[in-house]
PDB file of N, CA, C and O in Angstrom:
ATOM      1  N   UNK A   1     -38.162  20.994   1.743  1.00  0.00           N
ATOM      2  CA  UNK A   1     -37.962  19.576   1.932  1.00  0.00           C
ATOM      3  C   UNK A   1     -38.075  19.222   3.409  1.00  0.00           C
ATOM      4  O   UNK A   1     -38.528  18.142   3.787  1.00  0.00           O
ATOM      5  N   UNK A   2     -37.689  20.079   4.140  1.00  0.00           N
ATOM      6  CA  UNK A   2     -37.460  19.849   5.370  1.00  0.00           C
ATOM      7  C   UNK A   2     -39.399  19.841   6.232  1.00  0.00           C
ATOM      8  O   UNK A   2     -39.798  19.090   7.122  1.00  0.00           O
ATOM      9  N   UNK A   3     -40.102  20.856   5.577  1.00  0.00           N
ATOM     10  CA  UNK A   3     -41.517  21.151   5.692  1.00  0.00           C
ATOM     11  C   UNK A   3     -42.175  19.823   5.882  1.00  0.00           C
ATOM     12  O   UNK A   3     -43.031  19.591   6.736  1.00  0.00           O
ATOM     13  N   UNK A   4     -41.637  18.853   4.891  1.00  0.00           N
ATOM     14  CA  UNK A   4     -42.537  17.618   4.422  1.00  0.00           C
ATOM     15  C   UNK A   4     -42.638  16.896   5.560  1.00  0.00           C
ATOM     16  O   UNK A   4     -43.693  16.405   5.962  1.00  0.00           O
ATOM     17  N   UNK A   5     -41.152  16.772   6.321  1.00  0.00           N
ATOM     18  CA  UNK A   5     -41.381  15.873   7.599  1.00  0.00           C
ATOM     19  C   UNK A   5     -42.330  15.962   8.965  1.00  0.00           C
ATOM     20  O   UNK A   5     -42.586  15.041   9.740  1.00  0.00           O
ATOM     21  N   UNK A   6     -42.763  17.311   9.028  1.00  0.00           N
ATOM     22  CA  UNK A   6     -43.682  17.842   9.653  1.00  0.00           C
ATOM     23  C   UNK A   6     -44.908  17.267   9.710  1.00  0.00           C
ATOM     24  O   UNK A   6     -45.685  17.782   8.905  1.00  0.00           O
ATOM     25  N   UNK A   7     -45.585  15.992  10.655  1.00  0.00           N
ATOM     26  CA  UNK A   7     -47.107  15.476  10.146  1.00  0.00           C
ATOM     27  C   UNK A   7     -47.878  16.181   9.967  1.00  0.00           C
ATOM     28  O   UNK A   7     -48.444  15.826   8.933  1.00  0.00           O
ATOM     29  N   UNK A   8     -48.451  17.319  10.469  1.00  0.00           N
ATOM     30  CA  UNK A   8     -49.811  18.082  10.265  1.00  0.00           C
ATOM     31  C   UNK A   8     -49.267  19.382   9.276  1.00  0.00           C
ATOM     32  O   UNK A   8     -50.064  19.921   8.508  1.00  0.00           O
ATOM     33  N   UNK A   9     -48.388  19.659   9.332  1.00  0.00           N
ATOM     34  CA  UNK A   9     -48.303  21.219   8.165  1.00  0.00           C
ATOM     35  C   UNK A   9     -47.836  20.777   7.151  1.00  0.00           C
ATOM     36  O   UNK A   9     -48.421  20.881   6.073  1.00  0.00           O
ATOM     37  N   UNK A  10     -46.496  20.100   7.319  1.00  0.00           N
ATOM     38  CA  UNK A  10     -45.380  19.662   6.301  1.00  0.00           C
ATOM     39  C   UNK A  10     -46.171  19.462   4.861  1.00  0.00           C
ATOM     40  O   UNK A  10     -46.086  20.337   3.998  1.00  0.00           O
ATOM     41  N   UNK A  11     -46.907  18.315   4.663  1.00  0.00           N
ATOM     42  CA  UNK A  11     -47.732  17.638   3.450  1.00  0.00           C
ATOM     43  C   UNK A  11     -48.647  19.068   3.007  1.00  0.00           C
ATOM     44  O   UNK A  11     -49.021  18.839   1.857  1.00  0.00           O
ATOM     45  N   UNK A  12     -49.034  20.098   3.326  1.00  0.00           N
ATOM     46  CA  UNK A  12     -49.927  20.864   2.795  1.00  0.00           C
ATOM     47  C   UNK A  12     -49.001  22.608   2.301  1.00  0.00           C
ATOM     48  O   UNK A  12     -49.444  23.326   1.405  1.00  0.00           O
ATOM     49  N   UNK A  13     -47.758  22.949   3.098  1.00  0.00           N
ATOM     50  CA  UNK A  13     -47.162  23.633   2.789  1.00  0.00           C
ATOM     51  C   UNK A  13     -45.783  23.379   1.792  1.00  0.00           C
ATOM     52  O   UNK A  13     -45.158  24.147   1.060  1.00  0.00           O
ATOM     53  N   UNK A  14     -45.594  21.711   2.172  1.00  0.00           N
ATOM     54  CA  UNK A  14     -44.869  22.118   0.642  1.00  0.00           C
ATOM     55  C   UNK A  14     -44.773  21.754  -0.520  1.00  0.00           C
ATOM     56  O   UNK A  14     -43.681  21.555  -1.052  1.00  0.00           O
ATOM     57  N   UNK A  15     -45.791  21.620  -1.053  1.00  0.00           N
ATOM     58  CA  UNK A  15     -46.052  22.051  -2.324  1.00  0.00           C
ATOM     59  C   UNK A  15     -46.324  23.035  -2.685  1.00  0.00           C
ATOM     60  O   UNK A  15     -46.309  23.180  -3.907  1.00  0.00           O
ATOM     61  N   UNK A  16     -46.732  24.282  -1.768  1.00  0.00           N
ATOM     62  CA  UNK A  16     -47.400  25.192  -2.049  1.00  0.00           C
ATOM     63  C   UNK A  16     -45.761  26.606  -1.927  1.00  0.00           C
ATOM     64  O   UNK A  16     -45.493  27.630  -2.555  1.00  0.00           O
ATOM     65  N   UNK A  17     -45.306  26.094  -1.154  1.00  0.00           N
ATOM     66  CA  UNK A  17     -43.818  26.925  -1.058  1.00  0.00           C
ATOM     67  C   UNK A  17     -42.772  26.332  -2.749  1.00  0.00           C
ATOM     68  O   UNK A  17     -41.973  26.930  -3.471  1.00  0.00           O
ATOM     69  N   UNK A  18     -43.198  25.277  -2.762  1.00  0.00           N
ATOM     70  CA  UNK A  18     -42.184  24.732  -3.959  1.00  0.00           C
ATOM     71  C   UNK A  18     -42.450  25.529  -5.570  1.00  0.00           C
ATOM     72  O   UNK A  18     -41.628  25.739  -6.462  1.00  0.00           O
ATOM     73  N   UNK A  19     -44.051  25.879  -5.505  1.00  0.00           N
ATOM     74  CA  UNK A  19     -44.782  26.159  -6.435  1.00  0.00           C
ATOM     75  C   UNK A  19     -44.324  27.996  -6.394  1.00  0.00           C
ATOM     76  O   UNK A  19     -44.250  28.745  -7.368  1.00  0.00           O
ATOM     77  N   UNK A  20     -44.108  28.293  -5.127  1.00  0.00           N
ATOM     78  CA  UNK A  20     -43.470  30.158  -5.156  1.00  0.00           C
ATOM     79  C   UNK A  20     -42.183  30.059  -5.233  1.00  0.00           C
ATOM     80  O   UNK A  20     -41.586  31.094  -5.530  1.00  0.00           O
ATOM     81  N   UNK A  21     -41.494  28.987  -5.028  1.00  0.00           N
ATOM     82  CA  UNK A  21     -39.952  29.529  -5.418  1.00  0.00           C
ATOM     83  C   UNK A  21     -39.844  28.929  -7.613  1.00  0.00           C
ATOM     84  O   UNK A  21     -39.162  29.420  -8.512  1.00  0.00           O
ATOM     85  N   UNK A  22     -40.494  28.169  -7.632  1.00  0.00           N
ATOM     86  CA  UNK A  22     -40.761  27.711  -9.178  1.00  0.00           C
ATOM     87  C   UNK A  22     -41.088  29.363  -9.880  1.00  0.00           C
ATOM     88  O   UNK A  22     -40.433  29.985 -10.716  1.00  0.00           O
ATOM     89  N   UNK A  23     -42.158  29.679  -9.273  1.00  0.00           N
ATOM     90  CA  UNK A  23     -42.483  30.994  -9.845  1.00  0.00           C
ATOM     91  C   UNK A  23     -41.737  32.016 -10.040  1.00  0.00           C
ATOM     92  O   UNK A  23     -41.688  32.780 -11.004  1.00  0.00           O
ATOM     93  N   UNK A  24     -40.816  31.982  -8.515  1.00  0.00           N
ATOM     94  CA  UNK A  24     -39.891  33.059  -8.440  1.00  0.00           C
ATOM     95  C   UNK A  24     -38.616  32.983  -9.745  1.00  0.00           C
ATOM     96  O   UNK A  24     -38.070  33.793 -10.494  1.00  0.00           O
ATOM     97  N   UNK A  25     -38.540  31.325  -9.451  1.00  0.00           N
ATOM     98  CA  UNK A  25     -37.361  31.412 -10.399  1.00  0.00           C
ATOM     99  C   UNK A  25     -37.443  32.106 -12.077  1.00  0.00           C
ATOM    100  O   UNK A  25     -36.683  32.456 -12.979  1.00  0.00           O
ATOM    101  N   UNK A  26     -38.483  32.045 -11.856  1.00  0.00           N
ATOM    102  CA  UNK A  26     -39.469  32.133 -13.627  1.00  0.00           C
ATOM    103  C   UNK A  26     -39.205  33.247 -13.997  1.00  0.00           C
ATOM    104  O   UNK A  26     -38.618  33.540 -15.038  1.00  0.00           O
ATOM    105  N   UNK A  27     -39.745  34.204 -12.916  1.00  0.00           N
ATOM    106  CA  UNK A  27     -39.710  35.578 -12.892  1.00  0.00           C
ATOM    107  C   UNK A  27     -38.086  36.251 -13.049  1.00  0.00           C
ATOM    108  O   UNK A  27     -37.538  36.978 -13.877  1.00  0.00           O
ATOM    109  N   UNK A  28     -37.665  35.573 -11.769  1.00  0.00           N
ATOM    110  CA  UNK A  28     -36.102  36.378 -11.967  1.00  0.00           C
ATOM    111  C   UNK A  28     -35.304  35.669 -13.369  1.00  0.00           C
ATOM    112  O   UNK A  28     -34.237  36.211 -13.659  1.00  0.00           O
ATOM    113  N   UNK A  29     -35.754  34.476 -14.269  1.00  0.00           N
ATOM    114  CA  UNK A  29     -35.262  34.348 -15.035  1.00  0.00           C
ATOM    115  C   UNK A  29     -35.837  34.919 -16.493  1.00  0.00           C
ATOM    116  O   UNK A  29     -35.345  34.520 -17.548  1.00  0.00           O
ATOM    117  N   UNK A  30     -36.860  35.830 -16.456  1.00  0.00           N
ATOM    118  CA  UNK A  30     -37.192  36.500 -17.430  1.00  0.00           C
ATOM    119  C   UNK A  30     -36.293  37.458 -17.501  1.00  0.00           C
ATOM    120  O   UNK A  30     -35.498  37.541 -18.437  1.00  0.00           O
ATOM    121  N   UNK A  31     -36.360  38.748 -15.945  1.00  0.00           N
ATOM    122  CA  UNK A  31     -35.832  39.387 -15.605  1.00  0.00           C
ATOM    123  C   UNK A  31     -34.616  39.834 -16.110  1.00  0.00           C
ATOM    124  O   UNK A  31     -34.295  40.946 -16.530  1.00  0.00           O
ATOM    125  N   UNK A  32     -33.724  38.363 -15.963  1.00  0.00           N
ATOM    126  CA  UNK A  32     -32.137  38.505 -16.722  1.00  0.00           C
ATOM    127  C   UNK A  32     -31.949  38.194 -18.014  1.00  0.00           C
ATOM    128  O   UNK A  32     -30.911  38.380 -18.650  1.00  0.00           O
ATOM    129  N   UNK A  33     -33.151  37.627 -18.483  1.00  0.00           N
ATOM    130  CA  UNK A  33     -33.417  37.296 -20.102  1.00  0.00           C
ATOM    131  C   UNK A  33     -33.635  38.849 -20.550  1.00  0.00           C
ATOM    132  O   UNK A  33     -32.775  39.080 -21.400  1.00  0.00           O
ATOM    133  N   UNK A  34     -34.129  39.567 -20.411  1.00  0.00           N
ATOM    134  CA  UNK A  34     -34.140  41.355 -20.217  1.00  0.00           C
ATOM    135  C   UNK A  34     -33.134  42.082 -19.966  1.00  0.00           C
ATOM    136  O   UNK A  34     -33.096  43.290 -20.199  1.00  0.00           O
ATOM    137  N   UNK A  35     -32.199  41.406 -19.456  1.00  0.00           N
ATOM    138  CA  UNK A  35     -31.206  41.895 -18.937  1.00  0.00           C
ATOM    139  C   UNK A  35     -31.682  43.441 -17.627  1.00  0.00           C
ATOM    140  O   UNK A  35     -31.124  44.528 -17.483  1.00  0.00           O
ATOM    141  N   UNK A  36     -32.570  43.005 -17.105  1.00  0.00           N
ATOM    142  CA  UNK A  36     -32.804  44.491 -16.252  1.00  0.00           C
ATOM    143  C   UNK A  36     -32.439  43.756 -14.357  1.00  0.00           C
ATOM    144  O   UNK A  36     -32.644  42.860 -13.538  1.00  0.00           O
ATOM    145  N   UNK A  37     -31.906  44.782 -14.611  1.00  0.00           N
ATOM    146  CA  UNK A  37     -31.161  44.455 -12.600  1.00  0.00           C
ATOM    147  C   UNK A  37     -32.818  44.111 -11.815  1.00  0.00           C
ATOM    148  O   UNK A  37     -33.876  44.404 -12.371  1.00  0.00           O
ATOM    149  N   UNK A  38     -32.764  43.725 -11.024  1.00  0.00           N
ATOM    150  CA  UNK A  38     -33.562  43.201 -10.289  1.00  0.00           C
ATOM    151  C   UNK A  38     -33.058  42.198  -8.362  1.00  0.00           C
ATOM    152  O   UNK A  38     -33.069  40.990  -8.128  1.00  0.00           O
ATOM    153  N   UNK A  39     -32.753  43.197  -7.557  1.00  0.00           N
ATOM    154  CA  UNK A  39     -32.763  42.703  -6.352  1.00  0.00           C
ATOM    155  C   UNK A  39     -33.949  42.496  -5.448  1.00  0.00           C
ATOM    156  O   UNK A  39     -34.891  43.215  -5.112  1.00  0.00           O
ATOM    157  N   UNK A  40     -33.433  40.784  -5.065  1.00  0.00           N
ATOM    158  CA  UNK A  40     -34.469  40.422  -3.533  1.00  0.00           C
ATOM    159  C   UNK A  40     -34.122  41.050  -2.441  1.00  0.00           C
ATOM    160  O   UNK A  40     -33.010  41.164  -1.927  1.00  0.00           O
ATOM    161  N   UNK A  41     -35.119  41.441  -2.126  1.00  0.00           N
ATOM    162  CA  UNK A  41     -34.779  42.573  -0.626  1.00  0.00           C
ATOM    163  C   UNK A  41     -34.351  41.461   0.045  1.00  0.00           C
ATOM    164  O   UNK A  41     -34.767  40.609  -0.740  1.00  0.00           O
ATOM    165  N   UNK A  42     -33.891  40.927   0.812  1.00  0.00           N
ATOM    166  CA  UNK A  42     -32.506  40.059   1.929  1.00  0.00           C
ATOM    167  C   UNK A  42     -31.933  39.777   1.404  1.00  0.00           C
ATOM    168  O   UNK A  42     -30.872  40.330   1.694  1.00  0.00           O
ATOM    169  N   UNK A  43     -31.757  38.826   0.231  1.00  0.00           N
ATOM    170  CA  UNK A  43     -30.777  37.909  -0.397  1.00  0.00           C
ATOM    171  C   UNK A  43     -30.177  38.768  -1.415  1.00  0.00           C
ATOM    172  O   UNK A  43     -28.980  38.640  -1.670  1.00  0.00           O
ATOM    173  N   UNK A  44     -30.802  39.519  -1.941  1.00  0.00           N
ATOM    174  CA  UNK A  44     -29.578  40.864  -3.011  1.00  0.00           C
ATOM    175  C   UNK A  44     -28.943  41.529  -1.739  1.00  0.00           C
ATOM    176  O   UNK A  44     -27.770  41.168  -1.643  1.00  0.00           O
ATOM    177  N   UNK A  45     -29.289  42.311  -0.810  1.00  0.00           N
ATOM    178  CA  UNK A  45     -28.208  43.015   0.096  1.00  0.00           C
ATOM    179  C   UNK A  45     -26.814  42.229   0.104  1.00  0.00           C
ATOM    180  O   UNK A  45     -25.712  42.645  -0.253  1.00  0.00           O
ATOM    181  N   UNK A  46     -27.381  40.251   0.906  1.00  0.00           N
ATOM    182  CA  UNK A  46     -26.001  40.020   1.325  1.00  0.00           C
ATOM    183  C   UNK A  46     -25.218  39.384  -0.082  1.00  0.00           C
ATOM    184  O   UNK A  46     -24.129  38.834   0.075  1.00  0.00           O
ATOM    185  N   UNK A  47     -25.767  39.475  -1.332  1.00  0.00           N
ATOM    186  CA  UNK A  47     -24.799  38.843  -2.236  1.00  0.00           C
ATOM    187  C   UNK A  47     -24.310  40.471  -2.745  1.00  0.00           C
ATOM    188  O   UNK A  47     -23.239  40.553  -3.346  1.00  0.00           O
ATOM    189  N   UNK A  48     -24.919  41.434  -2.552  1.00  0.00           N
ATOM    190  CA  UNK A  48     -24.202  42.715  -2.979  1.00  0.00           C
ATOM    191  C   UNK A  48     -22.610  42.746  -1.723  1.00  0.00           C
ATOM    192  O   UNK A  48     -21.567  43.280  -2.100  1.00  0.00           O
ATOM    193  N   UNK A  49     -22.706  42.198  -0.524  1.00  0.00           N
ATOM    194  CA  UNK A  49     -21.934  41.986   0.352  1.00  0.00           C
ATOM    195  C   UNK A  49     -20.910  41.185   0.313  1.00  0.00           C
ATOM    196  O   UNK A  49     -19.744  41.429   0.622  1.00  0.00           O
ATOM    197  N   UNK A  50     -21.435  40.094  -0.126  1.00  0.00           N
ATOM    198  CA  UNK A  50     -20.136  39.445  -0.852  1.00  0.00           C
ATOM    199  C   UNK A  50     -19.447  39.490  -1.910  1.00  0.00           C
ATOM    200  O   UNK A  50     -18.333  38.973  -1.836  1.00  0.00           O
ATOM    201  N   UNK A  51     -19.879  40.134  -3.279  1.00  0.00           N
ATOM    202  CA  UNK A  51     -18.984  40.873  -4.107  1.00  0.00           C
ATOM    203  C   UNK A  51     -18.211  41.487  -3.601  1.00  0.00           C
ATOM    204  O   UNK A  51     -17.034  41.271  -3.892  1.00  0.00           O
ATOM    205  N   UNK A  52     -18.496  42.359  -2.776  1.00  0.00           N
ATOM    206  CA  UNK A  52     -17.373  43.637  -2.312  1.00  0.00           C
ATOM    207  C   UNK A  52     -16.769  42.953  -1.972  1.00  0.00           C
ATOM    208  O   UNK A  52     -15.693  43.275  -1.468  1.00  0.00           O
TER     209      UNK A  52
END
């Protein structure tokens, strides 16, 4: 969201970032429809970090 305000990049990157986290979500929500573990390398470390 923040991309958009950007005049020359903003309008061409985000849609195209909105369209990989859509995907991502897709994916990691098959994933747990499977029930099979599945960590994002940065964002699984620090939520494995905050459980503990």
């Amino acid at each position: 969201m923040v991309l958009a305000f950007i005049p020359a990049v903003g309008p061409l990157l985000s849609p195209a970032i909105s369209l990989g986290i859509l995907a991502l979500w897709v994916i990691l929500m098959v994933k747990a429809f499977q029930k099979e573990l599945f960590k994002l390398p940065v964002i699984g470390d620090l939520a494995e970090q905050q459980v503990k």
